[in-house]
N, CA, C and O atoms as a GROMACS GRO file, in nm:
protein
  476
    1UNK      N    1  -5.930  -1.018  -0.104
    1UNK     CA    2  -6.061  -0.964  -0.137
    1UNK      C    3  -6.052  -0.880  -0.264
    1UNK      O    4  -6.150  -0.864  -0.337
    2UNK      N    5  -5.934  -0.826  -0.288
    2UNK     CA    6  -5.950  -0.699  -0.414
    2UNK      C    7  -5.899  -0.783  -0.525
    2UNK      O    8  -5.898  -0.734  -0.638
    3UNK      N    9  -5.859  -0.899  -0.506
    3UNK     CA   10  -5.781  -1.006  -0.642
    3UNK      C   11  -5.994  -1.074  -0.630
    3UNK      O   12  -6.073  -1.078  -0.724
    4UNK      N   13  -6.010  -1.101  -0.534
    4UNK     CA   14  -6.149  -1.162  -0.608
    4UNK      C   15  -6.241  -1.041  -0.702
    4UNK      O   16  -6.273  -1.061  -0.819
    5UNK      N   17  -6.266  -0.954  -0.648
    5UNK     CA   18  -6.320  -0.829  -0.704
    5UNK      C   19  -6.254  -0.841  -0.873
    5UNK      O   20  -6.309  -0.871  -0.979
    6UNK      N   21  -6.120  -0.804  -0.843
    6UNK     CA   22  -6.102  -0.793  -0.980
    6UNK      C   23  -6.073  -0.884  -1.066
    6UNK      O   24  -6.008  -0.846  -1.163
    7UNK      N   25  -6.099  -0.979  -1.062
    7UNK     CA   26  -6.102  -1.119  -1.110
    7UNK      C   27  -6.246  -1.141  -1.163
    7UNK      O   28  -6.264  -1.191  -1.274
    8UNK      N   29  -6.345  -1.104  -1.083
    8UNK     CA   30  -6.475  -1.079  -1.075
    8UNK      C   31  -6.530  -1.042  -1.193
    8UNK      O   32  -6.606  -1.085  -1.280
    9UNK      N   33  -6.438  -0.914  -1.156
    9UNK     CA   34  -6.528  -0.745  -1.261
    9UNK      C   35  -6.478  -0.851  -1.431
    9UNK      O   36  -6.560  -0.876  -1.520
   10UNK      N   37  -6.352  -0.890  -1.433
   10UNK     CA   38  -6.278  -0.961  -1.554
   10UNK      C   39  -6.381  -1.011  -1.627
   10UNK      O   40  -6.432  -0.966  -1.730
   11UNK      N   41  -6.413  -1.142  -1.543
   11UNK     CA   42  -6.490  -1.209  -1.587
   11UNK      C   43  -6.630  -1.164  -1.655
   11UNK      O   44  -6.683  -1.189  -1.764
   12UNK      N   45  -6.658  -1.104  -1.565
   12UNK     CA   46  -6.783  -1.000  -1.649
   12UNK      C   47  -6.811  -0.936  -1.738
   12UNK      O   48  -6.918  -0.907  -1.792
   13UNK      N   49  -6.654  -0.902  -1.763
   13UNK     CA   50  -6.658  -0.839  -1.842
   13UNK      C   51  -6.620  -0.900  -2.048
   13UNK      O   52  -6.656  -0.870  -2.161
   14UNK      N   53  -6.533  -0.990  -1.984
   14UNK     CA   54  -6.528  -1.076  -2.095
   14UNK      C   55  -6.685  -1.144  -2.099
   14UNK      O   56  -6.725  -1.106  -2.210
   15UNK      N   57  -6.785  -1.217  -2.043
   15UNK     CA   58  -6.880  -1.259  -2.091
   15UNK      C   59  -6.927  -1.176  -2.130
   15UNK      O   60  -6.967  -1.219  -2.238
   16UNK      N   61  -6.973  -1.022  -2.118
   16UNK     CA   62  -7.044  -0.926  -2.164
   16UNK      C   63  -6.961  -0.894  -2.291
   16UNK      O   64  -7.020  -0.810  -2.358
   17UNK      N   65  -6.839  -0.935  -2.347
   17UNK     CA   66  -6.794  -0.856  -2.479
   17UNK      C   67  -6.832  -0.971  -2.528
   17UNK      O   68  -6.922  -0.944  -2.608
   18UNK      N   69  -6.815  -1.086  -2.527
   18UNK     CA   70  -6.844  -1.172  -2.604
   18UNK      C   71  -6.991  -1.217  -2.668
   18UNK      O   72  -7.019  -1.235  -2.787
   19UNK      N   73  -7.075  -1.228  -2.545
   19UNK     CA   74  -7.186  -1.272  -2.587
   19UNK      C   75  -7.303  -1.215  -2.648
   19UNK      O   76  -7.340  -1.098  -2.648
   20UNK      N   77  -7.350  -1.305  -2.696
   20UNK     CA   78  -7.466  -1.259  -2.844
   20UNK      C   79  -7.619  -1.289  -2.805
   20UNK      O   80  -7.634  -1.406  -2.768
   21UNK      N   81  -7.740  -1.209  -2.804
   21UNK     CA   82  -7.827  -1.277  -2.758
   21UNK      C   83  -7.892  -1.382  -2.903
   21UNK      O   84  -7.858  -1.407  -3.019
   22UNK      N   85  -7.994  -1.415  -2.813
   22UNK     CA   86  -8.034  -1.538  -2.858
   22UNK      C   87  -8.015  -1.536  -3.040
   22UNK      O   88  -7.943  -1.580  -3.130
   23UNK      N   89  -8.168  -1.431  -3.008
   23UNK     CA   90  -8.208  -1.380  -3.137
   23UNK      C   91  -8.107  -1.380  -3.249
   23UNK      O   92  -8.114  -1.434  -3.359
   24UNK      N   93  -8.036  -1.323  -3.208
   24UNK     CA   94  -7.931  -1.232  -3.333
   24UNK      C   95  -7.814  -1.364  -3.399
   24UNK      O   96  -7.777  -1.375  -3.515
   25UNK      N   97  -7.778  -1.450  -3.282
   25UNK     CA   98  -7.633  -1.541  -3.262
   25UNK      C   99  -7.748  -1.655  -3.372
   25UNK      O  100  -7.673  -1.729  -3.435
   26UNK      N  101  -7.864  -1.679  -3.400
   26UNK     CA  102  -7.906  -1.810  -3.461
   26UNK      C  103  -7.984  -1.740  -3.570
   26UNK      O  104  -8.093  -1.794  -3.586
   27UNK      N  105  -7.956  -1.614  -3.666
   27UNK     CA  106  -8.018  -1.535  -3.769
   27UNK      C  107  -7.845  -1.607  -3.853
   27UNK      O  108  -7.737  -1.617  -3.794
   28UNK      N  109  -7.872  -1.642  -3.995
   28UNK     CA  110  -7.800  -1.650  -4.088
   28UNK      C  111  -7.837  -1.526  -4.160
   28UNK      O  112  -7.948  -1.475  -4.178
   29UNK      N  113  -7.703  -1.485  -4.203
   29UNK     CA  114  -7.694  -1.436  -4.335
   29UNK      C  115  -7.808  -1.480  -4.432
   29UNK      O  116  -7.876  -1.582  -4.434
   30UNK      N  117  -7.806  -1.388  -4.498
   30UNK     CA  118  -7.854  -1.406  -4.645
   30UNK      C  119  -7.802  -1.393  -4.791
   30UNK      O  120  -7.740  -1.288  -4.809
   31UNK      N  121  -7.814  -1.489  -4.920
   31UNK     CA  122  -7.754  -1.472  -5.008
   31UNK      C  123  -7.848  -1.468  -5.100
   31UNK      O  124  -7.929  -1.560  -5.116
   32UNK      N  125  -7.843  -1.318  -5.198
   32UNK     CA  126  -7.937  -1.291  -5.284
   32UNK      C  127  -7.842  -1.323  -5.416
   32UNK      O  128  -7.722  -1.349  -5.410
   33UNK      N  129  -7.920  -1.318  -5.536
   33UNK     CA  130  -7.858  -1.330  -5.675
   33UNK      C  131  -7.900  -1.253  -5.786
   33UNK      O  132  -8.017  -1.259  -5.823
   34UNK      N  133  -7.824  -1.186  -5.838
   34UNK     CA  134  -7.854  -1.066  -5.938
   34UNK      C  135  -7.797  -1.049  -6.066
   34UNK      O  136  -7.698  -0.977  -6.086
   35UNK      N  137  -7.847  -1.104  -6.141
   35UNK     CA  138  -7.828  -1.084  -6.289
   35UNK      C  139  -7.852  -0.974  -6.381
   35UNK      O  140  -7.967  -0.948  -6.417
   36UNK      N  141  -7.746  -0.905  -6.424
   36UNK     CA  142  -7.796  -0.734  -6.514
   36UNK      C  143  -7.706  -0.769  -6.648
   36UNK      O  144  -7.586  -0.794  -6.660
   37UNK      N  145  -7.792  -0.761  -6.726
   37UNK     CA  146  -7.759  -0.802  -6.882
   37UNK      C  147  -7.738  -0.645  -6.946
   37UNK      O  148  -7.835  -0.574  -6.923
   38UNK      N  149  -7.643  -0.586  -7.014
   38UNK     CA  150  -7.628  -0.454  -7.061
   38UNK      C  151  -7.554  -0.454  -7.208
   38UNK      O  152  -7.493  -0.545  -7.263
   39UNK      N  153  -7.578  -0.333  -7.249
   39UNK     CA  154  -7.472  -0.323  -7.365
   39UNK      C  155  -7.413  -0.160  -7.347
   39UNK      O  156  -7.461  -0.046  -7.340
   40UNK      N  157  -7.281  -0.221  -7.343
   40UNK     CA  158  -7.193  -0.109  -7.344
   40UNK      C  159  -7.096  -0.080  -7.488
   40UNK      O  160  -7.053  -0.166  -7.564
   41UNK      N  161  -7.079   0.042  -7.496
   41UNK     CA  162  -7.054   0.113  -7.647
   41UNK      C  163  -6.859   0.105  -7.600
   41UNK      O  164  -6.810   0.134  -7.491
   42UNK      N  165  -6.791   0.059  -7.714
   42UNK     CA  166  -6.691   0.000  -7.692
   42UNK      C  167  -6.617   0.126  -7.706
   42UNK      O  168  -6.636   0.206  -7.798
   43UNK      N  169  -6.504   0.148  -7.581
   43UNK     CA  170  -6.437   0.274  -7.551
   43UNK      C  171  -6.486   0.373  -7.409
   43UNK      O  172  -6.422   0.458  -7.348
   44UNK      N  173  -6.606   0.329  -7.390
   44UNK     CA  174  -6.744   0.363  -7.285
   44UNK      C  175  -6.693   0.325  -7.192
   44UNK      O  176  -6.628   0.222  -7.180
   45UNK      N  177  -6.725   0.430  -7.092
   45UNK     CA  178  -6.682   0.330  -6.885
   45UNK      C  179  -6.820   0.316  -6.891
   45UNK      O  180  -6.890   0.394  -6.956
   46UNK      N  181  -6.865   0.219  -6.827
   46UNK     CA  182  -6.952   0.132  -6.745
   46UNK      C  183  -6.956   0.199  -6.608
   46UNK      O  184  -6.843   0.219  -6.563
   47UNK      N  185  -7.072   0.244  -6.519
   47UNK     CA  186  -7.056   0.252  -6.392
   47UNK      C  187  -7.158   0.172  -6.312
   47UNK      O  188  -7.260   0.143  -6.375
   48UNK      N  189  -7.150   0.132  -6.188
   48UNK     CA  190  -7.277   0.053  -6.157
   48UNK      C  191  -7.244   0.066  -5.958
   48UNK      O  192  -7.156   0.019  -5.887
   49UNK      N  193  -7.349   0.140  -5.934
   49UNK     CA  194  -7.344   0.160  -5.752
   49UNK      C  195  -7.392   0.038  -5.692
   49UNK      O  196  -7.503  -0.009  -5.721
   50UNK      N  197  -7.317  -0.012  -5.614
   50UNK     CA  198  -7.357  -0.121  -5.584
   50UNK      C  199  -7.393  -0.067  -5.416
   50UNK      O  200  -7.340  -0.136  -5.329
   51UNK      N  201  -7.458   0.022  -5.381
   51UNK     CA  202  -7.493   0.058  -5.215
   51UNK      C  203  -7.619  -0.014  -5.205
   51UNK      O  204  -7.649  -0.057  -5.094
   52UNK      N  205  -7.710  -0.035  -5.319
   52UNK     CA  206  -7.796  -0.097  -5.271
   52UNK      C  207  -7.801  -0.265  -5.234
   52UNK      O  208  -7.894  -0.329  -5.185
   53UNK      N  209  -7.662  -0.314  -5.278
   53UNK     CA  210  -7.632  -0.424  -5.269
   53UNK      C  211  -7.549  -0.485  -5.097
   53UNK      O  212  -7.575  -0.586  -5.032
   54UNK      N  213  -7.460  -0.388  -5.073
   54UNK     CA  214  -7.417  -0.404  -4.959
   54UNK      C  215  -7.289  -0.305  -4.992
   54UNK      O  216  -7.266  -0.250  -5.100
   55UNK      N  217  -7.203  -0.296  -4.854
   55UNK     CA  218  -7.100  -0.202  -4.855
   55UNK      C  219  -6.928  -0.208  -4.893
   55UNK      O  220  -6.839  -0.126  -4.916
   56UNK      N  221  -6.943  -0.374  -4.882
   56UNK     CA  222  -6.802  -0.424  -4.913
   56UNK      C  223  -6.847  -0.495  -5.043
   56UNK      O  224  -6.940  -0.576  -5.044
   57UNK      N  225  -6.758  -0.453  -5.175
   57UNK     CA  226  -6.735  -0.554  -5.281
   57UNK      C  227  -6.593  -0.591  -5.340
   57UNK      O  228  -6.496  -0.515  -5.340
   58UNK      N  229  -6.598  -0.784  -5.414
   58UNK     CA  230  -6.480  -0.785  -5.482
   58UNK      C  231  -6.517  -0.831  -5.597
   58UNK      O  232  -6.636  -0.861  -5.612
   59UNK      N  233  -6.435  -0.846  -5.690
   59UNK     CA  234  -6.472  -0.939  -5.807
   59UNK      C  235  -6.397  -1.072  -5.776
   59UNK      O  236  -6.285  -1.089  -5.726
   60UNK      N  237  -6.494  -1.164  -5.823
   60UNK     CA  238  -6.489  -1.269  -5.793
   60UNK      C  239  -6.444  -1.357  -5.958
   60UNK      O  240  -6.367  -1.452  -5.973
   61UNK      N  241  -6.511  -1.296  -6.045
   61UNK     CA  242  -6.486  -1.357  -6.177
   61UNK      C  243  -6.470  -1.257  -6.258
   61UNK      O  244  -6.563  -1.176  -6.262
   62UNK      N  245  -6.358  -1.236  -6.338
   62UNK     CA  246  -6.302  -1.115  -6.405
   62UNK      C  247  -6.354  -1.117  -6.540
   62UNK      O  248  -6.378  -1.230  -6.583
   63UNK      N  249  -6.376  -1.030  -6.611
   63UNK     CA  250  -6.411  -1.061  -6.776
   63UNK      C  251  -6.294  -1.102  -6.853
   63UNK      O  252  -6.194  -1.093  -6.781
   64UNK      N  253  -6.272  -1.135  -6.950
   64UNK     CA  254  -6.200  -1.167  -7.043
   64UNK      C  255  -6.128  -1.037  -7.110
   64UNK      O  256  -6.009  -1.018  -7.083
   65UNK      N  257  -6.180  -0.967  -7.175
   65UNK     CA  258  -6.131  -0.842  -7.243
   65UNK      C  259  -6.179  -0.756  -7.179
   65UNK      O  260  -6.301  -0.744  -7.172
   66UNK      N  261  -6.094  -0.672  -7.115
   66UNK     CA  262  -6.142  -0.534  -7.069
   66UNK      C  263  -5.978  -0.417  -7.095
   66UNK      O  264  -5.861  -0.442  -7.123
   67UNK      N  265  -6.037  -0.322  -7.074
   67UNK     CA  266  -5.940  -0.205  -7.055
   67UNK      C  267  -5.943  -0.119  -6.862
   67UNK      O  268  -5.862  -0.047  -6.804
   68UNK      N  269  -6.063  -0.169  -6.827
   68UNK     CA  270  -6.078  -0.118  -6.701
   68UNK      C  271  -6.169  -0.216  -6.661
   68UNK      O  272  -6.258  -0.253  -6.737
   69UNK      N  273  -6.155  -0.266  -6.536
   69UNK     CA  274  -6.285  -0.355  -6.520
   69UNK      C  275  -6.182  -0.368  -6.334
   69UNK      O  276  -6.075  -0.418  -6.297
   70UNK      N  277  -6.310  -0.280  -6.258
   70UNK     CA  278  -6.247  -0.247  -6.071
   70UNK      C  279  -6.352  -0.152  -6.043
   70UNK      O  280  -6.419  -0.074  -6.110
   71UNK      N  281  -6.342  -0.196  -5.884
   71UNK     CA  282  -6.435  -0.130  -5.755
   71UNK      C  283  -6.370  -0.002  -5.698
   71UNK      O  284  -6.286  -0.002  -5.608
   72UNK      N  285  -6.408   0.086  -5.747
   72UNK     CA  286  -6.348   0.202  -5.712
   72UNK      C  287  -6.502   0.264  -5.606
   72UNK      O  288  -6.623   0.248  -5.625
   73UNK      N  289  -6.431   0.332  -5.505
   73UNK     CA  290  -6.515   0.407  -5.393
   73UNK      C  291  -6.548   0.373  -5.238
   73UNK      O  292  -6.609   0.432  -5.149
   74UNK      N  293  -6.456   0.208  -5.251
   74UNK     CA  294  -6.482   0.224  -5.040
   74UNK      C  295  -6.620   0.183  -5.042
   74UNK      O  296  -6.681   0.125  -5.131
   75UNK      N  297  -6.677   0.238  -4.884
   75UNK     CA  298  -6.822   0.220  -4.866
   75UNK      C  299  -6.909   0.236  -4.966
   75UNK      O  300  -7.001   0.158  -4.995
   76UNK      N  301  -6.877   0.350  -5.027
   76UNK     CA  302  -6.969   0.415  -5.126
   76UNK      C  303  -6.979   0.337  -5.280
   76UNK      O  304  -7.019   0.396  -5.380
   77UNK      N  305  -6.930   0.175  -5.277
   77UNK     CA  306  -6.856   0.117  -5.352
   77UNK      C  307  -6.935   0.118  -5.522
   77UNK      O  308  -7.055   0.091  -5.517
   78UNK      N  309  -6.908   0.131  -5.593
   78UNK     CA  310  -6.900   0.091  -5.746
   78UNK      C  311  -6.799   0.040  -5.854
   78UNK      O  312  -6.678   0.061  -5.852
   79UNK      N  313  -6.892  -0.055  -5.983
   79UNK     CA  314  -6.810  -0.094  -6.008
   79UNK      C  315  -6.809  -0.020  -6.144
   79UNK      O  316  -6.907   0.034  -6.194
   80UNK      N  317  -6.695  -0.026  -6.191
   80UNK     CA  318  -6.633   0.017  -6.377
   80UNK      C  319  -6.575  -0.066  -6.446
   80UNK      O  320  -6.490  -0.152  -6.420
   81UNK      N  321  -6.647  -0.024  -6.571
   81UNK     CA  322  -6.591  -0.148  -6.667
   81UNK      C  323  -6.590  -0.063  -6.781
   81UNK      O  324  -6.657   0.040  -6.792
   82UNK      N  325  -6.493  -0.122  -6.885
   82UNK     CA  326  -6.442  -0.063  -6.990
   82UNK      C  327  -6.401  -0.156  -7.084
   82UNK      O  328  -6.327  -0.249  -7.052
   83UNK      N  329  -6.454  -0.134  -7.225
   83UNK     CA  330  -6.316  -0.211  -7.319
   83UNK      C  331  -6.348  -0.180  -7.459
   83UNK      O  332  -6.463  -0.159  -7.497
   84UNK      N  333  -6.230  -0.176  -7.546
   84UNK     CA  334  -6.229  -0.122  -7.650
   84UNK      C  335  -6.238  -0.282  -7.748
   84UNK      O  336  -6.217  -0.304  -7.867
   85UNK      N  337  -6.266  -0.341  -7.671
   85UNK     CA  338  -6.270  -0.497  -7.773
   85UNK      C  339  -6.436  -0.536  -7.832
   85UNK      O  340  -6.506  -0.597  -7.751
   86UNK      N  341  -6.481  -0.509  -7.930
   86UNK     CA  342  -6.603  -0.588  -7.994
   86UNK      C  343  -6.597  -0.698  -8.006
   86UNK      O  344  -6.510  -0.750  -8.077
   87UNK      N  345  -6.688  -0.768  -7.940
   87UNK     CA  346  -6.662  -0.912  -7.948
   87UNK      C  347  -6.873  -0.945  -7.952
   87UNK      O  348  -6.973  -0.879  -7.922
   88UNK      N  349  -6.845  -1.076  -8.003
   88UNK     CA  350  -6.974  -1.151  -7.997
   88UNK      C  351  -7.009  -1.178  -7.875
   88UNK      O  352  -7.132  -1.179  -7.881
   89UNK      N  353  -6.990  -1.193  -7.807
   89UNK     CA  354  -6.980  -1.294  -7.694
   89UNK      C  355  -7.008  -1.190  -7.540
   89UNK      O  356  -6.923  -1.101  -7.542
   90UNK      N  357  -7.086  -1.178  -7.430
   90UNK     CA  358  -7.081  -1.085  -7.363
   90UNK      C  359  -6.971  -1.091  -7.285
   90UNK      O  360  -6.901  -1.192  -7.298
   91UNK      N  361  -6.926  -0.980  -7.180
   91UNK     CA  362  -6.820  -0.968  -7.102
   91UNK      C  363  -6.860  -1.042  -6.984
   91UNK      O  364  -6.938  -0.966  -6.926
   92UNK      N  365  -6.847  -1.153  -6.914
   92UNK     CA  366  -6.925  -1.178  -6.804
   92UNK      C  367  -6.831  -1.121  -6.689
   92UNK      O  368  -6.710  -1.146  -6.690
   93UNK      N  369  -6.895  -1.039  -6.583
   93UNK     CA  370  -6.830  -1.043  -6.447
   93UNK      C  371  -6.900  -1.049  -6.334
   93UNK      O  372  -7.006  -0.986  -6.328
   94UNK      N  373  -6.852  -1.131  -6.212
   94UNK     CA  374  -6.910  -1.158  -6.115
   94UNK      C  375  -6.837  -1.081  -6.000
   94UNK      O  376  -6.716  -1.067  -5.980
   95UNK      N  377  -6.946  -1.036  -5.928
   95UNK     CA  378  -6.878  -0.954  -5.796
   95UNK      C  379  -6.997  -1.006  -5.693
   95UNK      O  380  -7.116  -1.032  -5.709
   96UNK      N  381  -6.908  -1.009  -5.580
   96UNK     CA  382  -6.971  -1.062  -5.416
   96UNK      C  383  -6.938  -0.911  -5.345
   96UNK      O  384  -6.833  -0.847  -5.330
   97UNK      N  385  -7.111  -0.880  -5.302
   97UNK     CA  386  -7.151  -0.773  -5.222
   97UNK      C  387  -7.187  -0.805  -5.090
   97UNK      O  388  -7.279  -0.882  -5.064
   98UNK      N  389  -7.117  -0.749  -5.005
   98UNK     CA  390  -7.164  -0.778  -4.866
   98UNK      C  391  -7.180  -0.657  -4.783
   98UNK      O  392  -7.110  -0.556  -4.793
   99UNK      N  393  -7.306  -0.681  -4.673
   99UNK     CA  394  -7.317  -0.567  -4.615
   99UNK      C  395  -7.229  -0.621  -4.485
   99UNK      O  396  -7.196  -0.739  -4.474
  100UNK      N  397  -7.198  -0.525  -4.392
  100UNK     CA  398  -7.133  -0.488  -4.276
  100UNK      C  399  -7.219  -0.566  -4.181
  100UNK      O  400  -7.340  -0.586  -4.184
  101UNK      N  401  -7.116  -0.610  -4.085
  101UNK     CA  402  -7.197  -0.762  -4.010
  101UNK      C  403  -7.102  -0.686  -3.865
  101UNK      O  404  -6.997  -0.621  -3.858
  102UNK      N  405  -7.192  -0.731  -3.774
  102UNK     CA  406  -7.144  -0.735  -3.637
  102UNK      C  407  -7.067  -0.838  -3.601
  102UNK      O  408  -7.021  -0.886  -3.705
  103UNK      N  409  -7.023  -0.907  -3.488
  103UNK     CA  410  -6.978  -0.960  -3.430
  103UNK      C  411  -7.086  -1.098  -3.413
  103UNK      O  412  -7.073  -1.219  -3.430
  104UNK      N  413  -7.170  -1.027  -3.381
  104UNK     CA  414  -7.320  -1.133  -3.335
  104UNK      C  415  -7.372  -1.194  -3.503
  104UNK      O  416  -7.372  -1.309  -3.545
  105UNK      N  417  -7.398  -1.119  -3.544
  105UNK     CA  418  -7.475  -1.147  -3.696
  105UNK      C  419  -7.412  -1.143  -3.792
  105UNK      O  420  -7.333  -1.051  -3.813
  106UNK      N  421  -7.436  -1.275  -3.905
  106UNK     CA  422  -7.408  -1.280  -4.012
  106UNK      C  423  -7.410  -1.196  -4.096
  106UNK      O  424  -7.511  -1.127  -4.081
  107UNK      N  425  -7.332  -1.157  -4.204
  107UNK     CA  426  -7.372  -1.022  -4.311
  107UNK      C  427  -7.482  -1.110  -4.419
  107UNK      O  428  -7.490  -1.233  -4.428
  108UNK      N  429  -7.547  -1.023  -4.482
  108UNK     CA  430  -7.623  -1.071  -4.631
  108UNK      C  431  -7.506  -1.006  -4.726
  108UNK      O  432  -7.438  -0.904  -4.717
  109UNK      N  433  -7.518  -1.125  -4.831
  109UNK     CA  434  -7.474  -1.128  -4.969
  109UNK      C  435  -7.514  -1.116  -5.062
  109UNK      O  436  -7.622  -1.173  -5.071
  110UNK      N  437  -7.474  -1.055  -5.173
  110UNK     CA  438  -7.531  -1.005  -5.310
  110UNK      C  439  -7.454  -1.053  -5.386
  110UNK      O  440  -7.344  -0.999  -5.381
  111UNK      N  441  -7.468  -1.184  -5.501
  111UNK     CA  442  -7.395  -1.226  -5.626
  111UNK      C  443  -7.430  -1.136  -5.734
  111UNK      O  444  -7.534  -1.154  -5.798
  112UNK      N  445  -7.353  -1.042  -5.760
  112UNK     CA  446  -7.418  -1.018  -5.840
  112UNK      C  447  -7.331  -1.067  -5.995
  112UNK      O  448  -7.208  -1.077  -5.995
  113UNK      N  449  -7.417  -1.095  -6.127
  113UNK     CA  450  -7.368  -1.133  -6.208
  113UNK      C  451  -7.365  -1.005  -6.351
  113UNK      O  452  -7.481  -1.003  -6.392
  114UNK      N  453  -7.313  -0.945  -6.401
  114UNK     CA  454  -7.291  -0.861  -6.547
  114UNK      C  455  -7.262  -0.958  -6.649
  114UNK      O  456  -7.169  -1.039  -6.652
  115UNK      N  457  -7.362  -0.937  -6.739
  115UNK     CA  458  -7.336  -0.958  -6.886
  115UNK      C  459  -7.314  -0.817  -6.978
  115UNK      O  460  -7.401  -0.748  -7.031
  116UNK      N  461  -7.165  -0.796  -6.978
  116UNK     CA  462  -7.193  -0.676  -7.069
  116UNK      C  463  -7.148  -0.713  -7.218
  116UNK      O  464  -7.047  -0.776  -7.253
  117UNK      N  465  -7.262  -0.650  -7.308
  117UNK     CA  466  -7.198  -0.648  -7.492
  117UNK      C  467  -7.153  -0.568  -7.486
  117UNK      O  468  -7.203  -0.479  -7.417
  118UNK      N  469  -7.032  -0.549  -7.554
  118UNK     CA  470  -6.962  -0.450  -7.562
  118UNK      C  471  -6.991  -0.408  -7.740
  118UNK      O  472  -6.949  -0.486  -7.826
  119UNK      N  473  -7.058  -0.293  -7.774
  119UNK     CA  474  -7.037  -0.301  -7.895
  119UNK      C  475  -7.019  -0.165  -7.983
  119UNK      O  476  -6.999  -0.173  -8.105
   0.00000   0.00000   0.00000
């Protein structure tokens, strides 16, 4: 009787950690896209908060010439960019923003794209 009980309670308890209701388990993510065209003065940090974007970021596509170009801050995440190179041509960088996702639900995504002149 106390091996069924607790065999029981087990079971219960694994379906209750696992499962997702309806609602939430058939919601996708979302992926937004964000393009910010800038000019930055060469020697200049760049800063850019990305909280309104979501809480986790990486770079995904690096610029070409930089002196600093990284996500400094954790949750609170932003990005910096730097470079002492004048060039014609803008700096392109791409970073993927994501907010914090449960277990049940997909996170939303933020592409976001930088064109910086550096000049």
């Amino acid at each position: 009787m106390k091996n069924k009980l607790s065999l029981s309670l087990c079971v219960a308890a694994l379906v209750a950690m696992f499962a997702c209701s309806k609602n939430s388990s058939s919601v996708a993510g979302t992926t937004k896209q964000v393009t910010i065209d800038t000019t930055v003065a060469s020697g200049s940090l760049f800063s850019l908060a990305l909280g309104s974007y979501g809480k986790k970021a990486v770079i995904t596509k690096q610029a070409d010439e930089y002196s600093v170009s990284t996500i400094v801050g954790g949750s609170n995440a932003a990005y910096q960019f730097s470079s002492n190179a004048k060039t014609s041509v803008a700096q392109q960088v791409q970073l993927a923003v994501t907010t914090d996702s449960s277990r049940c639900e997909k996170s939303d995504s933020t592409l976001v794209t930088l064109r910086l002149n550096v000049q």
